[in-house]
Wavefront OBJ file of the C-alpha trace (Angstrom):
o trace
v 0.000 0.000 0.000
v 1.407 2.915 -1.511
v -0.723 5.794 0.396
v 1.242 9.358 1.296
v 1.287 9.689 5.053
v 0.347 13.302 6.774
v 1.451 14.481 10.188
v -0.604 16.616 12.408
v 0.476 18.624 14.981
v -1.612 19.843 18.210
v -2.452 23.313 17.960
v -1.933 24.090 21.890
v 1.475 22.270 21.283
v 3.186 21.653 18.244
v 5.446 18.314 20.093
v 2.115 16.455 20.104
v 1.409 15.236 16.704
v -0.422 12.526 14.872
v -0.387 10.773 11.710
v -3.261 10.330 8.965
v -3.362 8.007 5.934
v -5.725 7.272 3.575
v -7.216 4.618 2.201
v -10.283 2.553 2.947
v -9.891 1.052 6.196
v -12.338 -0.886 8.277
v -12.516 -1.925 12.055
v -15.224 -3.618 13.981
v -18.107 -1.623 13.911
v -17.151 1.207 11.235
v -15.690 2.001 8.143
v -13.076 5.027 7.293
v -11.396 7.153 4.966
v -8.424 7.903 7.096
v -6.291 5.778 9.241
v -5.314 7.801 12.322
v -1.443 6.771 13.629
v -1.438 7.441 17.230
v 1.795 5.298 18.127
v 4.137 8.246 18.930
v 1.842 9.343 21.056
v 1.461 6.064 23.018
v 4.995 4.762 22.567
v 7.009 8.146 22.581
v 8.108 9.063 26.042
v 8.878 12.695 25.010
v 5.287 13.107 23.388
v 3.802 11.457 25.603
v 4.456 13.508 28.197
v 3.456 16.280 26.737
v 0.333 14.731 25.304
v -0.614 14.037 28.996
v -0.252 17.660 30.140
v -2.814 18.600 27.432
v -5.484 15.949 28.360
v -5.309 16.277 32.146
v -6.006 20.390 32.105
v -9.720 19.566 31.041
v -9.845 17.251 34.346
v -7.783 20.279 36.300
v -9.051 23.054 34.640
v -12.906 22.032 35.776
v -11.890 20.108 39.373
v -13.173 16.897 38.372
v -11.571 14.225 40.498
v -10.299 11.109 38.925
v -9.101 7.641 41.391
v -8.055 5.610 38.175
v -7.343 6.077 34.902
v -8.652 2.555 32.789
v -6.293 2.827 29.813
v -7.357 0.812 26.485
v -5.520 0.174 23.272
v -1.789 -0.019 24.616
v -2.299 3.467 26.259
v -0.780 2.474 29.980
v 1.997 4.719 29.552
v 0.099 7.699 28.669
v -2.020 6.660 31.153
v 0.747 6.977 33.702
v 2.077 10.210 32.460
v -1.617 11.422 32.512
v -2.340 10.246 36.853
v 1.257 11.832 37.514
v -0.421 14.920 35.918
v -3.295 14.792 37.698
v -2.500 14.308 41.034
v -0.019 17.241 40.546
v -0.801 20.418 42.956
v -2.107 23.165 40.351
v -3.646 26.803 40.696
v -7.313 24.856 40.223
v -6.388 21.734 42.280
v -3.909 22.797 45.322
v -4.191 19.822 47.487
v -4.911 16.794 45.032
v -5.138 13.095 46.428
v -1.866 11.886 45.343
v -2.954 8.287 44.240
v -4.472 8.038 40.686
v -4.723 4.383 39.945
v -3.757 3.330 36.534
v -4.975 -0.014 34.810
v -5.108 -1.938 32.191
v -8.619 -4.251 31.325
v -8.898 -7.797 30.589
v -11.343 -9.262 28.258
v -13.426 -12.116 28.504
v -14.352 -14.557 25.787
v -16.978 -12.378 24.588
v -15.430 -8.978 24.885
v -16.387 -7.414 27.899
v -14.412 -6.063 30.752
v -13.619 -7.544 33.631
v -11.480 -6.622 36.521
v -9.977 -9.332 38.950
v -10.450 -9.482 42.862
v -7.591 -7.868 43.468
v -8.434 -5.082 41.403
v -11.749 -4.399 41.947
v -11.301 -1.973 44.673
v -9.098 0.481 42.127
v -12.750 0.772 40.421
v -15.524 0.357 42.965
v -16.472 3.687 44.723
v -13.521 5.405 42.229
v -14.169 8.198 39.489
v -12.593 6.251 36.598
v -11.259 7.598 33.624
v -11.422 6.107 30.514
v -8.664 6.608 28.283
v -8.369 5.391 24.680
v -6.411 6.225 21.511
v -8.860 6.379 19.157
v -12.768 6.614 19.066
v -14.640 6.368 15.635
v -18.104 5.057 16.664
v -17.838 5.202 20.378
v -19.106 1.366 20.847
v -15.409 0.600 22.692
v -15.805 2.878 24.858
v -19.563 2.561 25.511
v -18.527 -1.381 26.566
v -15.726 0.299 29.169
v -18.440 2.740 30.357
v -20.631 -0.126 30.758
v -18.441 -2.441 32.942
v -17.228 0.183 34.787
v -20.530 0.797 36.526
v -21.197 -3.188 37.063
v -18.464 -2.691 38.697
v -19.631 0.099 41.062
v -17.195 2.298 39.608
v -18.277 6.257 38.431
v -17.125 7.458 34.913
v -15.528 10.564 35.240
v -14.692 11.459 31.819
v -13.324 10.117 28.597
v -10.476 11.078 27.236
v -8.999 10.072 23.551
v -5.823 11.224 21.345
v -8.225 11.434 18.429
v -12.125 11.014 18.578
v -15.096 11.424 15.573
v -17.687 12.436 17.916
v -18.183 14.656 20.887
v -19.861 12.632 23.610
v -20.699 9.422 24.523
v -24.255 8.508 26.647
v -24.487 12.189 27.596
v -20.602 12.263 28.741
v -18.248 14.644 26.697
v -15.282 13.345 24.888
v -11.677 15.252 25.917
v -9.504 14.808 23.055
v -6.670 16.642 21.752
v -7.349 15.986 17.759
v -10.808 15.504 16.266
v -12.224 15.330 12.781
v -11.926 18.687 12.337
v -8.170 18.104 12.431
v -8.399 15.728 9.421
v -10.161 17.456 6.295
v -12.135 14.986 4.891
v -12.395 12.552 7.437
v -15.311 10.677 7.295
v -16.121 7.190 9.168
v -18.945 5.176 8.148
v -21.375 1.843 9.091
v -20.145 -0.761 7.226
v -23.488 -0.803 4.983
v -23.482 2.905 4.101
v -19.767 2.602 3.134
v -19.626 4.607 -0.301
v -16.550 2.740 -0.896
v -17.316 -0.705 -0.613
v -20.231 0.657 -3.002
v -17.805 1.516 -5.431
v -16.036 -1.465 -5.352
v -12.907 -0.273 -3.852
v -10.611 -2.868 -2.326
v -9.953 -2.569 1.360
v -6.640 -1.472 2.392
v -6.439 -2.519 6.094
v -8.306 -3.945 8.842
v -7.729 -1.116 11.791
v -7.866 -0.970 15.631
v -6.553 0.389 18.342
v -3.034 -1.619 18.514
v -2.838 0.182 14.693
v -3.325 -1.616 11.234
v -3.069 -5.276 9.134
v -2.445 -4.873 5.305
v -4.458 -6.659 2.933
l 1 2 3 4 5 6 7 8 9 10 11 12 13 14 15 16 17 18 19 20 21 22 23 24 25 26 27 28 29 30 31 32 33 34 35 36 37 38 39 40 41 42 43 44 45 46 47 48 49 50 51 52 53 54 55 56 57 58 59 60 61 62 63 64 65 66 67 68 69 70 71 72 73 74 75 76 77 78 79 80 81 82 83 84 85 86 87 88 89 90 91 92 93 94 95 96 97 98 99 100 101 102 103 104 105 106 107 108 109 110 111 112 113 114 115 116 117 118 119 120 121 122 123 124 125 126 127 128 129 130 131 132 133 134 135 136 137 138 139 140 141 142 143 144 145 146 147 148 149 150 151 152 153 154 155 156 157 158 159 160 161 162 163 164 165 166 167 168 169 170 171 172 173 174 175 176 177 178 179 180 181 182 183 184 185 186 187 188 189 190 191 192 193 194 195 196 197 198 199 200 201 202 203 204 205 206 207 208 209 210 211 212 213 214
């Protein structure tokens, strides 16, 4: 796949950039024109840093408290950056609570979340964070939101490199890049794709660990 490869840089700071290629790309529930490259974000220590002082002012900046962060998609280390952010002293938070709990899920056989003994405590009675690369439809994150109230956990936000929409059930998405970032970015259901209409091959099958030629 010969497809020319764009980099995006934040606009509150030019260090935290993505890439976008496209193509015709499809995932589990959607279809796309774009395939959004989040790894230098996730794997970058440099960028990830700063990528974590961007998402945690929306937490800061409006004194929402957060007990764990629940990190999806190979995002632990942002995830870690992001709780050593947030239980930082700041002119909105003074006196944080210094432990922000950071965690990884495990999947059962059919998909869903589920937390061990031993962990269930860093979600029951905590304001959980859910924190995810990307978010095209919203249905991986709905799943987290889900099993983090069976749980008896409270979602305190969501947080994404890149998301498509704006909120999920009624909660607002915190991103640093959205569509409006990408011209032309458009995401689909898999029956109203206009290119599998037009008979165009698929390129790669996407998610968030990144993307499988064809």
């Amino acid at each position: 796949m010969d497809k020319p490869v764009y980099t995006i840089t934040s606009h509150s700071d030019e260090r935290v950039f993505i890439h976008a290629m496209p193509g015709h790309f499809i995932s589990a529930s959607s279809h796309m024109n774009y395939y959004i490259g989040t790894s230098d974000i996730k794997h970058n220590h440099n960028v990830s840093v700063d990528a974590a002082m961007l998402m945690s002012r929306y937490y800061t900046e409006r004194s929402i408290p957060v007990d764990t962060v629940l990190c999806l998609y190979e995002t632990q280390a942002l995830g870690a950056y992001l709780a050593h952010e947030l239980s930082r002293p700041s002119m909105f938070n003074p006196n944080p609570d210094n432990n922000v709990y950071v965690l990884g899920p495990e999947y059962d056989a059919a998909g869903n979340i589920i937390f061990r003994d031993n962990l269930k405590k860093l979600i029951r009675g905590k304001n959980v964070l859910v924190l995810i690369s990307c978010i095209t439809s919203g249905k991986t994150v709905e799943r987290a939101m889900e099993s983090v109230a069976y749980y008896g956990g409270t979602v305190a936000g969501v947080t994404a490199i890149f998301s498509a929409i704006d909120s999920i059930d009624g909660v607002e998405i915190n991103s640093i890049f959205t569509r409006e970032d990408v011209p032309g970015y458009e995401a689909y259901a898999p029956h109203d794709c206009p290119h599998c209409k037009a008979g165009e091959k698929v390129d790669a099958i996407a998610n968030g660990y990144g993307y499988s030629l064809l």
